[in-house]
VMD Tcl script that builds the backbone (N, CA, C; Angstrom):
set m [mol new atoms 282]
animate dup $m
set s [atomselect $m all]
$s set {name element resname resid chain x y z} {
  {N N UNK 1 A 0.820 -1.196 0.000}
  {CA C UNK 1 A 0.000 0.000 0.000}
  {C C UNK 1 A 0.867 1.265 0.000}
  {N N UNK 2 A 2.221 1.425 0.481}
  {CA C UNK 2 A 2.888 2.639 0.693}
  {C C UNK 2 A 3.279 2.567 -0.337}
  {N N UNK 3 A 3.651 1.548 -1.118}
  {CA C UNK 3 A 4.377 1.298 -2.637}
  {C C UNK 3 A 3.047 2.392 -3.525}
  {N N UNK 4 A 2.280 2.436 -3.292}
  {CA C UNK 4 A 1.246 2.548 -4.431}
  {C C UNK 4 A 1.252 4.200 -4.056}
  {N N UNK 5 A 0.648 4.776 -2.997}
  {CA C UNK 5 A 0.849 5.943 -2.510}
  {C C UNK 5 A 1.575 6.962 -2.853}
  {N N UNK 6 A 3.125 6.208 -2.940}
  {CA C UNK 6 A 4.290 6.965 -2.978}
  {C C UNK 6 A 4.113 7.066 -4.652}
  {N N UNK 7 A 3.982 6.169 -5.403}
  {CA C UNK 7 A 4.042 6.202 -6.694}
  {C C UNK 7 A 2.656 6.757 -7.839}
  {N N UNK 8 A 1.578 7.303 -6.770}
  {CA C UNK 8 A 0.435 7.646 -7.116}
  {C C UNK 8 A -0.344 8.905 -6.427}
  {N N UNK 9 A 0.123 9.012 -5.282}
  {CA C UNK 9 A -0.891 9.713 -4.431}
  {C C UNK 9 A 0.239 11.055 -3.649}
  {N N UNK 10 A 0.093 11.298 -2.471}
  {CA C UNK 10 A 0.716 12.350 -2.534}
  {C C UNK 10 A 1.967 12.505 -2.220}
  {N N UNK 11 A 2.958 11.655 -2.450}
  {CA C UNK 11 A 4.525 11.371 -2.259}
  {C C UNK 11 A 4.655 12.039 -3.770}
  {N N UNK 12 A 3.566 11.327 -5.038}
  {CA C UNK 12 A 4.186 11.986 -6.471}
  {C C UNK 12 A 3.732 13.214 -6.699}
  {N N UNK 13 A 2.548 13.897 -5.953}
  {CA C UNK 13 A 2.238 14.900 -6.192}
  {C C UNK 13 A 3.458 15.580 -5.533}
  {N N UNK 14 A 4.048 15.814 -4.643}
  {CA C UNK 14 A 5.353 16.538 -3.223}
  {C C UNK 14 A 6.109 16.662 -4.803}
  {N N UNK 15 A 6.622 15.387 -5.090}
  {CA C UNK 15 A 7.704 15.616 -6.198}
  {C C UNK 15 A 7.399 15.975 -7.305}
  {N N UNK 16 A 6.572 15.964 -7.914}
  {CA C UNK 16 A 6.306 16.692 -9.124}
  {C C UNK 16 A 6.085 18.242 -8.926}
  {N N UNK 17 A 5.604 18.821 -7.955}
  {CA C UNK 17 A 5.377 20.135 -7.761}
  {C C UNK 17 A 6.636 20.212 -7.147}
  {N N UNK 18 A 7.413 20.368 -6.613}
  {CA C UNK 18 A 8.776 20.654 -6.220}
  {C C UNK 18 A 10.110 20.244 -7.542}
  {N N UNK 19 A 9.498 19.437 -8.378}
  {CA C UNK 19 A 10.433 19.601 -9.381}
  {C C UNK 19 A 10.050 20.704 -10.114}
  {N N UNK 20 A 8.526 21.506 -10.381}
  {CA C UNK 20 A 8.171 22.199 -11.403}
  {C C UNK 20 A 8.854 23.885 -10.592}
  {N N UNK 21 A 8.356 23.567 -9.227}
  {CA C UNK 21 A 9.133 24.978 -8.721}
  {C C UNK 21 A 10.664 25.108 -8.672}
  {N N UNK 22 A 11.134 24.047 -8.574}
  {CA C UNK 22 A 12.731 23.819 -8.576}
  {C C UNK 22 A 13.018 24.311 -10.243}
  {N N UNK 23 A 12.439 23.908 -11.256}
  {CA C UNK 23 A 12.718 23.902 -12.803}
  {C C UNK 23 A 12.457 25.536 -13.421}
  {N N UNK 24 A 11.399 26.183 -12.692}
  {CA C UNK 24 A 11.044 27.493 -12.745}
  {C C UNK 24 A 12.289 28.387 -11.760}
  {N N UNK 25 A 12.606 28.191 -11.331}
  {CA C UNK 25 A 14.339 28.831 -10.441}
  {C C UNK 25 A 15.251 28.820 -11.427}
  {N N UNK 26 A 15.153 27.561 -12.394}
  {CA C UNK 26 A 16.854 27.342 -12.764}
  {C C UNK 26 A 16.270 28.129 -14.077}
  {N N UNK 27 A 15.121 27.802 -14.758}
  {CA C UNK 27 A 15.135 29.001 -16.084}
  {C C UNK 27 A 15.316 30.458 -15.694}
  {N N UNK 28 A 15.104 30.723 -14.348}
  {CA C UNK 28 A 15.268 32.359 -14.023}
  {C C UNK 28 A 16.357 32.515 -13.363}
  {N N UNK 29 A 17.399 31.403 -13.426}
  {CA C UNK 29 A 18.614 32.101 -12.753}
  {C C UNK 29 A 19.242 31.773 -11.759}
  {N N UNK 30 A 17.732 31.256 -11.005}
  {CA C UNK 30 A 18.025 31.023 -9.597}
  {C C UNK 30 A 19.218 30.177 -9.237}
  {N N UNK 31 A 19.630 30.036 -7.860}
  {CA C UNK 31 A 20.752 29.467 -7.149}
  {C C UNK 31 A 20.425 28.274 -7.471}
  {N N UNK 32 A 21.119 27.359 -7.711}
  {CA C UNK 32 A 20.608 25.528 -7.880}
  {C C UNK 32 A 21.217 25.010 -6.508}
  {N N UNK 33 A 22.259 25.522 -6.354}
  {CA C UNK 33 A 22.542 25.075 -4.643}
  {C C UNK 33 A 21.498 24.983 -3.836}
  {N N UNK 34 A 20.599 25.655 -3.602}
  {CA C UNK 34 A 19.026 25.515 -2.802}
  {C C UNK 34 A 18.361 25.197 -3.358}
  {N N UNK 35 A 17.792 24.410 -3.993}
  {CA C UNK 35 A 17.195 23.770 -4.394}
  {C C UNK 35 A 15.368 23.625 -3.095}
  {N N UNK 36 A 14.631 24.008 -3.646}
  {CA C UNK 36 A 13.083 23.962 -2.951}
  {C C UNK 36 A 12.918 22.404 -2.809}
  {N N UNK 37 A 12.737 22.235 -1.198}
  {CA C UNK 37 A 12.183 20.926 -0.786}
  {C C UNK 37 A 11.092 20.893 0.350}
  {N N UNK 38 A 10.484 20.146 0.309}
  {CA C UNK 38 A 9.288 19.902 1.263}
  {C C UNK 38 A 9.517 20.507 2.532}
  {N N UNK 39 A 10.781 20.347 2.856}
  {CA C UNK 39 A 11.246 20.786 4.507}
  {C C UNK 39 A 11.236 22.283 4.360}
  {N N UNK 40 A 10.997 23.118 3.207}
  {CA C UNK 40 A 10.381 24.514 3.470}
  {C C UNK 40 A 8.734 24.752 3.981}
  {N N UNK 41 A 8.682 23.910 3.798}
  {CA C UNK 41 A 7.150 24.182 4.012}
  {C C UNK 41 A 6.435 23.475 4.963}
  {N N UNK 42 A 7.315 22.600 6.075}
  {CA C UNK 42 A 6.622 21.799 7.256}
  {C C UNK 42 A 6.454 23.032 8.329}
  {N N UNK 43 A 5.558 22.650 8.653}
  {CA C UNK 43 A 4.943 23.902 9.954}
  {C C UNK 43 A 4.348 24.941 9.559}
  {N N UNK 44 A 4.032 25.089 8.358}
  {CA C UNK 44 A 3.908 26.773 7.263}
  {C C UNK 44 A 2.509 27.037 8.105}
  {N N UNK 45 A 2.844 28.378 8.676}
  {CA C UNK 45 A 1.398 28.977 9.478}
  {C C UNK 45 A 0.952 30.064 8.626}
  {N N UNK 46 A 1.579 30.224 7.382}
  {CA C UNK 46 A 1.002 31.251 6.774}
  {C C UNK 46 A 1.401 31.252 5.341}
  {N N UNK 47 A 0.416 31.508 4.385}
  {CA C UNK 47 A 0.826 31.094 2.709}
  {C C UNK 47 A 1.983 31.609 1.950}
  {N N UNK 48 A 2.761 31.128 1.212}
  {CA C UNK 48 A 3.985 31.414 1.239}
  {C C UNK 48 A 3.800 31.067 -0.425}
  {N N UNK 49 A 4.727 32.573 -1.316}
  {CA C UNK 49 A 4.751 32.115 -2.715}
  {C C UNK 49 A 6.492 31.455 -2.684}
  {N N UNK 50 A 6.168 30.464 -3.656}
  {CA C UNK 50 A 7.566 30.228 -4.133}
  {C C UNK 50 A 7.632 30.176 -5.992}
  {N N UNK 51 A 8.395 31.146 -6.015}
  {CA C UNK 51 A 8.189 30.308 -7.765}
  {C C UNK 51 A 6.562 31.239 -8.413}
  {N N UNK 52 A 6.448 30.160 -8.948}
  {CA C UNK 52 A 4.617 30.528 -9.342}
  {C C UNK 52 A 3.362 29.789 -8.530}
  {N N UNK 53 A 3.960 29.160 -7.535}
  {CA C UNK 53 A 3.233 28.596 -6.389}
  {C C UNK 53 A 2.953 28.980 -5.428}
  {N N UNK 54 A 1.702 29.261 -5.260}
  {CA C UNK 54 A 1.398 29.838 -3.615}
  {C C UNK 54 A 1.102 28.605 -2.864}
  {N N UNK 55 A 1.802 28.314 -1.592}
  {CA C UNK 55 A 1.847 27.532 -0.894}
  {C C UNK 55 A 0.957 27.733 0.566}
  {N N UNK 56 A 0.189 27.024 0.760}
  {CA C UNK 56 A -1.091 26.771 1.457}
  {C C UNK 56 A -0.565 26.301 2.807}
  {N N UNK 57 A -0.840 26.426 4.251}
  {CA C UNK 57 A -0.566 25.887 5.408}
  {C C UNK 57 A -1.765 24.771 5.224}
  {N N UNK 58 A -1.353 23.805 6.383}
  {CA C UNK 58 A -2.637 22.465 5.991}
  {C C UNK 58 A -3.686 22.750 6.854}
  {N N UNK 59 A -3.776 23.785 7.550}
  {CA C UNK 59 A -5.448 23.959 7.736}
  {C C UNK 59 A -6.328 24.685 6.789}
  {N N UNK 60 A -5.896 24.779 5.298}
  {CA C UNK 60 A -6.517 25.468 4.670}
  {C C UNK 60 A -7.440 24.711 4.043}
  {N N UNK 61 A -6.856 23.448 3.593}
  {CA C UNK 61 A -7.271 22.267 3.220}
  {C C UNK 61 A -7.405 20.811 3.810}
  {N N UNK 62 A -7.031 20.766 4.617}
  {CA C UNK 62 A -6.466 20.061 5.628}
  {C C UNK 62 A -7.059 19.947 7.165}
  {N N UNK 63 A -8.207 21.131 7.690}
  {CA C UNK 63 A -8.222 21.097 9.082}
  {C C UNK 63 A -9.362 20.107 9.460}
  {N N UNK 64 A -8.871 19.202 11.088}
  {CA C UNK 64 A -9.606 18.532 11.290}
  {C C UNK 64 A -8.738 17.199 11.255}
  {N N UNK 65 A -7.780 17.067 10.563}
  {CA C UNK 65 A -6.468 16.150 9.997}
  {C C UNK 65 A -5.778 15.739 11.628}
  {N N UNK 66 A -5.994 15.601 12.647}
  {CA C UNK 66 A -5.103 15.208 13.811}
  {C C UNK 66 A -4.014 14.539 13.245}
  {N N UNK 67 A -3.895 13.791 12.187}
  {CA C UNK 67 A -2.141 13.207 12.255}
  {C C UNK 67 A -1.641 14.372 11.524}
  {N N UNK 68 A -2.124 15.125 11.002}
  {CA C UNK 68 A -1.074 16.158 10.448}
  {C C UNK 68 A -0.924 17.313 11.061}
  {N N UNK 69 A -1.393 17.640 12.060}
  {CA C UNK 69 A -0.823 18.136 13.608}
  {C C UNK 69 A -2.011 19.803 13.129}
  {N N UNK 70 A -3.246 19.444 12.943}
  {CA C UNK 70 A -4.035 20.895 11.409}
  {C C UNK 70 A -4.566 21.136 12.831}
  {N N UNK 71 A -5.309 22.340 13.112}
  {CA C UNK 71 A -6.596 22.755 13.816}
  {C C UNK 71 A -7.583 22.084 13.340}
  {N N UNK 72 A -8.698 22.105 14.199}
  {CA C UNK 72 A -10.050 21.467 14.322}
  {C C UNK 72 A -10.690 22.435 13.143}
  {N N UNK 73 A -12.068 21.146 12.474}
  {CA C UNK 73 A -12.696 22.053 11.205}
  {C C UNK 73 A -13.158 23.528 11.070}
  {N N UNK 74 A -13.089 23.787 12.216}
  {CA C UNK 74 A -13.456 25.036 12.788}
  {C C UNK 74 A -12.880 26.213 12.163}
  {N N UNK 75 A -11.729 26.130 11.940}
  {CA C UNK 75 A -10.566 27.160 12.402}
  {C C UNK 75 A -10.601 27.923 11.205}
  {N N UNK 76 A -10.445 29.501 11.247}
  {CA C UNK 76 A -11.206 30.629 10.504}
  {C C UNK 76 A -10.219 30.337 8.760}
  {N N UNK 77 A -9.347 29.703 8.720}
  {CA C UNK 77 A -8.874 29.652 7.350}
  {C C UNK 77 A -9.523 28.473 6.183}
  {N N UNK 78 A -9.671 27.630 6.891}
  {CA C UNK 78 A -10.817 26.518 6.386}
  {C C UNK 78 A -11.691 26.805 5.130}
  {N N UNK 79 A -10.845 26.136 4.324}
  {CA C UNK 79 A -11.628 26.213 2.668}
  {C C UNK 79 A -12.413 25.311 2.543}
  {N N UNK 80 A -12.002 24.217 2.582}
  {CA C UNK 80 A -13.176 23.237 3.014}
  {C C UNK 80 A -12.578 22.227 3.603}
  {N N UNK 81 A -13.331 20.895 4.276}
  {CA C UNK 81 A -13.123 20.446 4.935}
  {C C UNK 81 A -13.667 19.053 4.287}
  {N N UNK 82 A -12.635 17.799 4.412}
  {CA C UNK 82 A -12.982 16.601 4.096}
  {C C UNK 82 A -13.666 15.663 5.578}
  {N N UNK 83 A -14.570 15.032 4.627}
  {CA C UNK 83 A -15.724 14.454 6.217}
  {C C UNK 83 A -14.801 12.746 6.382}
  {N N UNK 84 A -14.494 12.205 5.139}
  {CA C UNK 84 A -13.568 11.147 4.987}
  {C C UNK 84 A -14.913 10.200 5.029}
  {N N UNK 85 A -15.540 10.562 4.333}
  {CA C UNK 85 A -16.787 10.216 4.072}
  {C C UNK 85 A -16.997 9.845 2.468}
  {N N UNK 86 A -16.403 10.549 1.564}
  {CA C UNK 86 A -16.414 10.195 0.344}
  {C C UNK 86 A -17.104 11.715 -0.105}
  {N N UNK 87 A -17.267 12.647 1.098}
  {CA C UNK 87 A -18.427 14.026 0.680}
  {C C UNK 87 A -17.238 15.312 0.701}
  {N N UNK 88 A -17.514 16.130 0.416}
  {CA C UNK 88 A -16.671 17.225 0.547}
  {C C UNK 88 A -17.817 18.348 1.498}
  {N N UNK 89 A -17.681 19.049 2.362}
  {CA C UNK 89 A -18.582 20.325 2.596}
  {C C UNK 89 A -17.296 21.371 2.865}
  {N N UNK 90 A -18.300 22.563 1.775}
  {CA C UNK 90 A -17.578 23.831 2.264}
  {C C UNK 90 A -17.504 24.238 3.500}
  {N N UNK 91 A -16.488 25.097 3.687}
  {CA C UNK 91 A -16.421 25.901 5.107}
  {C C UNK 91 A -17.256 26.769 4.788}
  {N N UNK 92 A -17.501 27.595 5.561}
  {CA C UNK 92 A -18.779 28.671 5.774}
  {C C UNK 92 A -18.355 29.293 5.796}
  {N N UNK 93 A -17.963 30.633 4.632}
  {CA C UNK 93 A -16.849 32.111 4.676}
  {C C UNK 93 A -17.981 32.937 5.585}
  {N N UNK 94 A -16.695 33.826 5.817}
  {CA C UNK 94 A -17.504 34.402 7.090}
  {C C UNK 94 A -16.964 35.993 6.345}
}
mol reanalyze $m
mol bondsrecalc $m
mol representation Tube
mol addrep $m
């Protein structure tokens, strides 16, 4: 099952979007010594552009997630919220 994940789900999504922001640096110049990796963006409390990517903290999409350490569905950034139900419901903009 982790075999499949990693090669389908969101291990290939991490690397494919970190190669496209990494690939958008080196046509503009950028340093290749730093190279953009996931470990920029663990803990992100607030949206962050890199590249042509705006990068999302995981309660935006994410809250309610206890293993991924998110706030409860509640919490005022909440775009929407998965029930893990197979349903999606919006958050309620306020």
């Amino acid at each position: 099952m982790k075999e499949i994940l990693e090669i389908t789900g969101p291990g290939m999504w991490t690397d494919t979007v970190m190669d496209g922001m990494n690939s958008d640096a080196k046509i503009r110049g950028g340093n290749t010594s730093e190279e953009v990796s996931w470990t920029m963006f663990t803990g992100l409390h607030s949206p962050k552009v890199v590249e042509h990517t705006l990068m999302l903290p995981v309660n935006y999409f994410g809250s309610g997630q206890r293993h991924t350490g998110a706030g409860g569905f509640d919490v005022p950034e909440a775009c929407v919220n998965h029930l893990a139900r197979r349903t999606w419901k919006m958050a309620a903009l306020s």
